[in-house]
N, C-alpha and C positions, 0 to 999 in steps of 0.2 A: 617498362617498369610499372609495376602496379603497385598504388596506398591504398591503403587498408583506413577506416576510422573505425573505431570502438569507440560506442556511445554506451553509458549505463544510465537508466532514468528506476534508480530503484522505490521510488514514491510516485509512480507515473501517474496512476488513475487516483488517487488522495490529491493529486496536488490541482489536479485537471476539474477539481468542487470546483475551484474557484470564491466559494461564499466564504467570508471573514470566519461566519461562526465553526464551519467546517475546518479551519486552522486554526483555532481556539481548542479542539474538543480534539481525544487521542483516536484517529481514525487507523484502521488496518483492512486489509485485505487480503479474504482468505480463499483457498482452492477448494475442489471439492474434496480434497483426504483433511480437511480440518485444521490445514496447519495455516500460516500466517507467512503471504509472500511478498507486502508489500507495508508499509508503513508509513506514516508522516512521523517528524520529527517530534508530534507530542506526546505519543504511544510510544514515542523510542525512551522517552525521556521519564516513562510511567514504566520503565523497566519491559518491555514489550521486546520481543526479539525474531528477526527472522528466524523461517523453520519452526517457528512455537506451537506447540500445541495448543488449539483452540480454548481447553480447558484452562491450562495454566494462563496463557494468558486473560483470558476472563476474570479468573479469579487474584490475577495480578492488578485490575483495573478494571471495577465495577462499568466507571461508564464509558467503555470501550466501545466505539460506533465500528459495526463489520460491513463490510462492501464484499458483495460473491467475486471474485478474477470472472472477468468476462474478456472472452477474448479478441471477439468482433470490436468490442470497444477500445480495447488498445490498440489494434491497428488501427480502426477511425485516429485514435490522440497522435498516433504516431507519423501518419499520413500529412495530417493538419500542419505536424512542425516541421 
C-alpha cells in the first residue's frame, strides 16, 4: 500500500526573505508571462491576487516588491526542508 503526501507552499520563495522588512512590505512573485504566481500574505491583503496580471496588480499597489519565479531556487528551498 502506498501514501501519497500533498504539500502546497503557495508563498514559498517570499517567505524563504527571511528579513522582517520583507514581511512588512507587499511582496509577489511573477513568471515570465507577467502574471503573479506566488505571494505573501501582505500583497494578499493589498488586494493582489494569484494569476493577476502584472499590470493590474501594480496598479493595484504602488509599492509592490516583484521577485522573477526562479526555478533552481525553489528546488534549492524545497531540498533545504
Amino acid at each position: 500500500m502506498a501514501l501519497y503526501l500533498y504539500l502546497q507552499f503557495p508563498a514559498l520563495q517570499p517567505d524563504s526573505l527571511g528579513c522582517t522588512a520583507a514581511q512588512q512590505l507587499p511582496v509577489a512573485v511573477v513568471n515570465e508571462q507577467h502574471s503573479i504566481v506566488q505571494l505573501n500574505t501582505v500583497a494578499e491583503q493589498q488586494g493582489i491576487a494569484l494569476n493577476m496580471a502584472l499590470g493590474t496588480a501594480a496598479a493595484l499597489c504602488h509599492n509592490l516588491q516583484l521577485l522573477p519565479y526562479q526555478t533552481q531556487l525553489q528546488l534549492n528551498i524545497l531540498q533545504s526542508v
